[in-house]
matplotlib code that plots the C-alpha trace (Angstrom):
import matplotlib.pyplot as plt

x = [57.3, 60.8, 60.8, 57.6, 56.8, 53.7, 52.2, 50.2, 47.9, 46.9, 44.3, 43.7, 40.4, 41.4, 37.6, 35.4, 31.9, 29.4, 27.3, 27.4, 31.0, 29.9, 29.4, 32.7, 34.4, 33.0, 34.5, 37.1, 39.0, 38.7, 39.7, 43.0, 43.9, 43.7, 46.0, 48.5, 48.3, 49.3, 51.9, 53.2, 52.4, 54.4, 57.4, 57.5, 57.3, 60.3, 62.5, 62.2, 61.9]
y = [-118.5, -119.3, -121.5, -121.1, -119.8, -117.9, -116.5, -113.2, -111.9, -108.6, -108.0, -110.2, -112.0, -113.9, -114.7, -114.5, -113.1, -114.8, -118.1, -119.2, -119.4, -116.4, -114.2, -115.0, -114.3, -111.2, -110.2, -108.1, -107.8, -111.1, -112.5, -110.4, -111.1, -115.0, -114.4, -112.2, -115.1, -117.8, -115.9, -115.7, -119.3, -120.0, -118.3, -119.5, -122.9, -122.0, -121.3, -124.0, -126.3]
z = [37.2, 36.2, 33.3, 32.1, 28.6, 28.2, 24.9, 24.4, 22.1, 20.9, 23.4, 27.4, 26.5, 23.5, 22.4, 19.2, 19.3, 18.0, 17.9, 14.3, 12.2, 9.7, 13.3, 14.5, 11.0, 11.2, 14.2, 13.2, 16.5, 17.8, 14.4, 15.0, 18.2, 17.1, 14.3, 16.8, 18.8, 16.6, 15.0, 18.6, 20.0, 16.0, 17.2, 20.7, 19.4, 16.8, 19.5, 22.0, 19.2]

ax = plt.figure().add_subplot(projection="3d")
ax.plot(x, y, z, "-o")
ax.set_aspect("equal")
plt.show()
């Protein structure tokens, strides 16, 4: 798709585990691919901005 940004993340599914907030925080790699994510959706916005 020409024209079209897309941002990845460290890993395809880009979910947390867990039903309650201290589950998810303790899900190591979905915590990471999160913060890989918004470091990339933060630079993809710094250069079409």
């Amino acid at each position: 798709m020409k024209g079209v940004a897309f941002c990845g993340s460290a890993r395809k599914n880009g979910n947390t585990i867990g039903r309650e907030k201290e589950e998810v925080a303790n899900d190591e790699e979905g915590m990471n691919t999160m913060k890989v994510l918004g470091q990339n959706m933060a630079w993809a916005l710094e250069k079409l901005g």
